[in-house]
DODO-846723 format. One record per residue (C-alpha): x, y, z. Coordinates in steps of 0.25 Angstrom, whole numbers. Example, Ala and Ser with C-alpha at 12.3 -4.5 7.8 and 13.67 -1.06 7.14 Angstrom:
% residues 2
<X: 49	Y: -18	Z: 31>
<X: 55	Y: -4	Z: 29>
This chain:
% residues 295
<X: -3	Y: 27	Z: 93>
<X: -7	Y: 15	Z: 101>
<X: -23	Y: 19	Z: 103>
<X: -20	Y: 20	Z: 87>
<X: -15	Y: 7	Z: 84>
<X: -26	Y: 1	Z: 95>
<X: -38	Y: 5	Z: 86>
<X: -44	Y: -5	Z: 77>
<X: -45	Y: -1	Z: 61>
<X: -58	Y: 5	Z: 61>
<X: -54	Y: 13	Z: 72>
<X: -43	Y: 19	Z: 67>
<X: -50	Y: 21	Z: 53>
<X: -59	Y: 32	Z: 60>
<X: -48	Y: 39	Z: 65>
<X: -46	Y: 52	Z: 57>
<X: -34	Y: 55	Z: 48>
<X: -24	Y: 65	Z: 54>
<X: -17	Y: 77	Z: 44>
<X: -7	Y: 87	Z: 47>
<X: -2	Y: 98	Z: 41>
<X: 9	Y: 110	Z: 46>
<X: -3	Y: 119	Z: 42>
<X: -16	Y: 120	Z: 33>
<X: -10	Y: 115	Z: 20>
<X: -14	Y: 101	Z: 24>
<X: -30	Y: 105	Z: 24>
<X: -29	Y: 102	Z: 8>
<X: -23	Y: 87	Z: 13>
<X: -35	Y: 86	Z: 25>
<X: -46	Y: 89	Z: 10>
<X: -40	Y: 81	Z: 4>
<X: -42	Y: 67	Z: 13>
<X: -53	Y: 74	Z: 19>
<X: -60	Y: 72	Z: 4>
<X: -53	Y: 60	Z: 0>
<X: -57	Y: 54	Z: 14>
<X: -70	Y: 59	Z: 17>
<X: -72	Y: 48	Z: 29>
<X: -60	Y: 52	Z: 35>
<X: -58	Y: 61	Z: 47>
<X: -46	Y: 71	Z: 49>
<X: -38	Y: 79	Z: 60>
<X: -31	Y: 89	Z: 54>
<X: -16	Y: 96	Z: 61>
<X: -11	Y: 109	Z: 53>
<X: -1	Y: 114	Z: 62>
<X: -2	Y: 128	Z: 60>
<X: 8	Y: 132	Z: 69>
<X: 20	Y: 127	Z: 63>
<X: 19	Y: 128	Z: 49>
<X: 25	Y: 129	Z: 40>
<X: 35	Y: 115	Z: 41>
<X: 42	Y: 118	Z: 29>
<X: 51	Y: 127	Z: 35>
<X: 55	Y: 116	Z: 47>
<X: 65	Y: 106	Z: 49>
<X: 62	Y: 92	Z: 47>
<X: 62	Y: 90	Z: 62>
<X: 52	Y: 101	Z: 64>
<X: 43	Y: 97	Z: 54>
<X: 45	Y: 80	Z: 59>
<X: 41	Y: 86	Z: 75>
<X: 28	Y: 93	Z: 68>
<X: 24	Y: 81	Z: 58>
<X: 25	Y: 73	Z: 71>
<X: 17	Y: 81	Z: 81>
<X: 6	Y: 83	Z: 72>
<X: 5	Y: 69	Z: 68>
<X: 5	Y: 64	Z: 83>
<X: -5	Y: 74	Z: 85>
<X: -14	Y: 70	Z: 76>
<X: -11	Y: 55	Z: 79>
<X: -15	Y: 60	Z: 93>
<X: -29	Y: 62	Z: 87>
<X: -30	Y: 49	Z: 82>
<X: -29	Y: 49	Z: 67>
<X: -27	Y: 37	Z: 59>
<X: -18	Y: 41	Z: 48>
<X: -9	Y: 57	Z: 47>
<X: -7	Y: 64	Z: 37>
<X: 3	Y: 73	Z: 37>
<X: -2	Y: 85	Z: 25>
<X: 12	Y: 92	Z: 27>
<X: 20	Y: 92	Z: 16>
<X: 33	Y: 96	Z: 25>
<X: 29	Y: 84	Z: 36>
<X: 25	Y: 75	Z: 26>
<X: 39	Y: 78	Z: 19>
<X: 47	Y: 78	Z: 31>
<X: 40	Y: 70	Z: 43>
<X: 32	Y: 58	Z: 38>
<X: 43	Y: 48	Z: 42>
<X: 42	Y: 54	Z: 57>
<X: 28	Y: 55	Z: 59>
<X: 25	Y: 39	Z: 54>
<X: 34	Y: 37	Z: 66>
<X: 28	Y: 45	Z: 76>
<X: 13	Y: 41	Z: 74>
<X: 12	Y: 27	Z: 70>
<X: -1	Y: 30	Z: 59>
<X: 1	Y: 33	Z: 44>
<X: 5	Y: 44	Z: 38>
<X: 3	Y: 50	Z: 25>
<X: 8	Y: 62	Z: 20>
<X: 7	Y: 71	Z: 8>
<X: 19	Y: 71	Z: 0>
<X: 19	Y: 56	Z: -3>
<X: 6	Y: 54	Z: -7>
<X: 6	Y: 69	Z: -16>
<X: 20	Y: 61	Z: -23>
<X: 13	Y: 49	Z: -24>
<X: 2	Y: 55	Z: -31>
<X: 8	Y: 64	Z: -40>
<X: 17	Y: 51	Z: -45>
<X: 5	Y: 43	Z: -49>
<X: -3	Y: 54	Z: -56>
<X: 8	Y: 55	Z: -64>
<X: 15	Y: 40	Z: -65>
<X: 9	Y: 40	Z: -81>
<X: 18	Y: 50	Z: -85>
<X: 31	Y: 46	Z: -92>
<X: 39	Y: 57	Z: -86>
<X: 31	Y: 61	Z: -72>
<X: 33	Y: 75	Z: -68>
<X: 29	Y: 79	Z: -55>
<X: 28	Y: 92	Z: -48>
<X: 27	Y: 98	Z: -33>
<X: 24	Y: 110	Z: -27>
<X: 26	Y: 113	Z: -13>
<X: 31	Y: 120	Z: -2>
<X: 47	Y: 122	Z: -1>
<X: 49	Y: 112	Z: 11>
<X: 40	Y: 103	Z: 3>
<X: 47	Y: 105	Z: -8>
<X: 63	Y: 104	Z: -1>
<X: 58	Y: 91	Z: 4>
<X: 58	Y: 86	Z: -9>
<X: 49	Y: 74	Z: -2>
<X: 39	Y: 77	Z: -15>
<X: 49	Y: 75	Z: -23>
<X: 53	Y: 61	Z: -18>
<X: 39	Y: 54	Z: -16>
<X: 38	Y: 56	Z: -29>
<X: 51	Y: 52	Z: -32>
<X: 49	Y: 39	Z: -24>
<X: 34	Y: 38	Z: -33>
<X: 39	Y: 38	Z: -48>
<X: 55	Y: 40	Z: -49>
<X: 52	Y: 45	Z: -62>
<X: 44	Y: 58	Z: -57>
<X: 51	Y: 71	Z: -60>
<X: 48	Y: 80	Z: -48>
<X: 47	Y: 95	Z: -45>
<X: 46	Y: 102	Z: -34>
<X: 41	Y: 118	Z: -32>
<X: 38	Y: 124	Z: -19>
<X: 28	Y: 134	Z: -20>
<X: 26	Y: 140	Z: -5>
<X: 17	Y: 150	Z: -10>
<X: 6	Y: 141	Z: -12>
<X: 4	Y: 138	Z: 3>
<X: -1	Y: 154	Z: 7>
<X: -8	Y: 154	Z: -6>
<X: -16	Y: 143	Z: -3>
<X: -20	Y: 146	Z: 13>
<X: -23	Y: 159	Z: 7>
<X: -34	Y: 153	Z: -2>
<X: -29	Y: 161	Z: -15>
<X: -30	Y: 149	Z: -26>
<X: -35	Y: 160	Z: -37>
<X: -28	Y: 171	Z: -34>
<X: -18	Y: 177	Z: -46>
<X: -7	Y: 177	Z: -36>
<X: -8	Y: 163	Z: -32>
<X: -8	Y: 158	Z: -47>
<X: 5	Y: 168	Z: -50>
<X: 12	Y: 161	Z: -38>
<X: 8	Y: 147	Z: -44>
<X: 14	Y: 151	Z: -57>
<X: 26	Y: 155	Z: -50>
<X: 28	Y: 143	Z: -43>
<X: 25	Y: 133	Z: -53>
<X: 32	Y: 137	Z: -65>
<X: 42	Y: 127	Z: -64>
<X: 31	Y: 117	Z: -61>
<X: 24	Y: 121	Z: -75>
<X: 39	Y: 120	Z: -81>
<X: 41	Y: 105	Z: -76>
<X: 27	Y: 101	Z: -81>
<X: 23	Y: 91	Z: -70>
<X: 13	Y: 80	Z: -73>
<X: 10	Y: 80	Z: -58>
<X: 11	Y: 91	Z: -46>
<X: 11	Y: 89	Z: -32>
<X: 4	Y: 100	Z: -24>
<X: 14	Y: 98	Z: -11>
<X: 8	Y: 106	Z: -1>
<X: -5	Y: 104	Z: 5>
<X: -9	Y: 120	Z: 2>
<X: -6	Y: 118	Z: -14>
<X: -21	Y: 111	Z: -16>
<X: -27	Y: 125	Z: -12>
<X: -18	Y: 130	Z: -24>
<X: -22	Y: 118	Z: -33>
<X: -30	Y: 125	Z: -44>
<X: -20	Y: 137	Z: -45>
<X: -8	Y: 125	Z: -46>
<X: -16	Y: 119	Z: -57>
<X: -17	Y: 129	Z: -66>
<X: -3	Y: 133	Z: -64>
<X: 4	Y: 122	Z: -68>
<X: -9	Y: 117	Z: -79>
<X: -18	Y: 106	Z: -78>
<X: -11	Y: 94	Z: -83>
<X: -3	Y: 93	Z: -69>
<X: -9	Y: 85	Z: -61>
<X: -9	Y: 93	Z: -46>
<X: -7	Y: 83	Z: -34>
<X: -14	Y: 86	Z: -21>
<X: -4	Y: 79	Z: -11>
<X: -18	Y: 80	Z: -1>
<X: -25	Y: 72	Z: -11>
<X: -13	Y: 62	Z: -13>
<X: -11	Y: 60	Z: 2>
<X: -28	Y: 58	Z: 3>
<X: -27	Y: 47	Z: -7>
<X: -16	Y: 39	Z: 0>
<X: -23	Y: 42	Z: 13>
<X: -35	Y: 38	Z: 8>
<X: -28	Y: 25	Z: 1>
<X: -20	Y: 21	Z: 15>
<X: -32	Y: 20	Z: 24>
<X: -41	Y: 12	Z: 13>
<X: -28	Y: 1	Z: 16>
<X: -28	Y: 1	Z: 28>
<X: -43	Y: 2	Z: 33>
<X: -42	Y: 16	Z: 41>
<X: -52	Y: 23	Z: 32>
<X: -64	Y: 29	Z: 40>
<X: -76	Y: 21	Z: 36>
<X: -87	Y: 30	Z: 43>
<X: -90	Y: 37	Z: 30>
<X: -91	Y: 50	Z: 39>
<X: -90	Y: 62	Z: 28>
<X: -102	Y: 56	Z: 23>
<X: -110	Y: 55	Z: 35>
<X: -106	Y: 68	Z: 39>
<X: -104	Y: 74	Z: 26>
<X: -89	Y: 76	Z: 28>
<X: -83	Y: 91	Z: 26>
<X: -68	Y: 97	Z: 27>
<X: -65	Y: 101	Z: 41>
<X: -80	Y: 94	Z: 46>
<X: -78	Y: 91	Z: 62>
<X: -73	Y: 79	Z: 58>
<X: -61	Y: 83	Z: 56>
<X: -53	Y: 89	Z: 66>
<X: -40	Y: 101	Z: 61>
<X: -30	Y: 107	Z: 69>
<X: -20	Y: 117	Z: 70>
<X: -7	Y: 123	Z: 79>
<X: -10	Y: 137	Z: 76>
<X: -19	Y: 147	Z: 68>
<X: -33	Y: 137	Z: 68>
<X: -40	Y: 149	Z: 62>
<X: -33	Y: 151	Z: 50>
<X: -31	Y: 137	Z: 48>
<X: -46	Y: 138	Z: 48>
<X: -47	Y: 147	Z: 37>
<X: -36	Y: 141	Z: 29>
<X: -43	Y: 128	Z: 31>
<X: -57	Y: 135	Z: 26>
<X: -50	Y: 140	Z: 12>
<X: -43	Y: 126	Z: 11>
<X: -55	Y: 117	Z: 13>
<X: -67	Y: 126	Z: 14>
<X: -71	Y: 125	Z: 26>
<X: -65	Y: 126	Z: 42>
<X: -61	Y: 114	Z: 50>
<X: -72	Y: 110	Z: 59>
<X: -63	Y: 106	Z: 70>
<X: -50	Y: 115	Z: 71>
<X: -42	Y: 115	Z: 82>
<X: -29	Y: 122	Z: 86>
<X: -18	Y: 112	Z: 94>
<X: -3	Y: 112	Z: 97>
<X: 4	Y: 99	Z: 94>
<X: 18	Y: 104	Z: 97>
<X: 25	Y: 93	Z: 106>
<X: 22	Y: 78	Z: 107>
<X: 17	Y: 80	Z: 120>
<X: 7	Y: 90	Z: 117>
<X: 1	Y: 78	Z: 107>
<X: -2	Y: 67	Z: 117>
């Protein structure tokens, strides 16, 4: 932390932004800054080996968040991003301790969002979909709560959507049967607004839409937390102003970016490929169990 806080302003502005994920799901987070912040550079964690955190205890998933955030601070990044539904839910708290830069995770900026596209209604309705941890959490629920008091919320888990999605079948009959299924109550409560709460839902964005009709407006929590990120480093002066996706002519996963994994960097590969088009440049498999292991 100290050879952090020694740098000077413009230094630190260079510095890329961290993300990390328990597993793929948060390569819809890394397109999303990567589009709104095309100046930017990114090292990417998806830790592969120990998903999925839903199913863990808060002091299990606290011990993950941490070590991937150090890890990543390790690197020399200059603001995290935690892509994790679970972590961001459960951990944020204990990682601001542990790494003295700022955080920024999904769930808050996804409520945020979703309050202020519908802060004109009369009666603001607001759905969510996610996983079942995400959903138990109720941490969606109250960001919004703490957003607009008069919001009415509701809360679906729809765990099928994950496979669904790394498995690339966006069009198939199945997949819209399962949609169906899974939003029915969604159609029934007519939402103004619904939150797509886990970082593998924007693969599904298209089949989601017609589900539930047109006039809903989907929010992306990636493109939520990309604006506020966006928004923090314009206040305070950490945005990268070496315009280097132009001089380069800036792509997902260029080898200006760095990814790594805990396990299984091949089909992380491939997963990554149906995500975002194209394979990271730069993919590397590391272990990051253990604090000593990350000094």
């Amino acid at each position: 932390m100290n050879e952090f806080h020694n740098k000077n302003k413009s230094q630190i502005a260079n510095l890329p932004i961290g993300i990390f994920d328990s597993g793929v799901g948060g390569l819809t987070v890394y397109r999303a800054l990567h589009n709104r912040l095309p100046s930017e550079r990114f090292i990417y964690l998806g830790d592969t080996a120990r998903v999925p955190y839903g199913t863990k205890s808060l002091t299990t998933v606290e011990r993950y968040a941490i070590e991937n955030s150090q890890f990543l601070a390790a690197r020399g990044i200059k603001l995290l991003v935690v892509a994790c539904n679970t972590a961001s839910a459960l951990a944020l708290p204990k990682i601001r301790a542990q790494i003295g830069i700022d955080v920024v995770g999904v769930i808050g900026p996804g409520a945020r969002k979703a309050v202020a596209v519908t802060q004109s209604e009369k009666n603001p309705k607001i759905g969510v979909i996610a996983t079942e941890a995400t959903v138990s959490s109720n941490a969606y629920a109250v960001s919004i709560k703490q957003a607009s008091e008069a919001a009415e919320v509701l809360q679906i888990a729809c765990p099928l959507f994950v496979p669904l999605a790394e498995e690339n079948w966006t069009q198939e009959t199945e997949t819209f049967s399962i949609a169906k299924k899974y939003l029915n109550k969604i159609i029934e409560f007519a939402p103004n607004a619904l939150v797509l709460g886990c970082t593998h839902y924007p693969i599904l964005r298209e089949v989601i839409q017609q589900t539930v009709g047109f006039n809903v407006t989907l929010i992306d929590s990636g493109e939520a937390t990309a604006e506020e990120v966006e928004k923090l480093l314009r206040e305070k002066g950490l945005a990268n102003t070496k315009q280097i996706s132009y001089n380069r002519g800036r792509r997902l996963c260029d080898d200006l970016d760095h990814f790594y994994v805990t396990d299984a960097a091949e089909r992380f590969a491939r997963v990554a490929e149906r995500f975002l088009g194209s394979q990271p440049a730069k993919l590397e498999a590391i272990e990051v169990f253990g604090i000593d292991k990350l000094k």
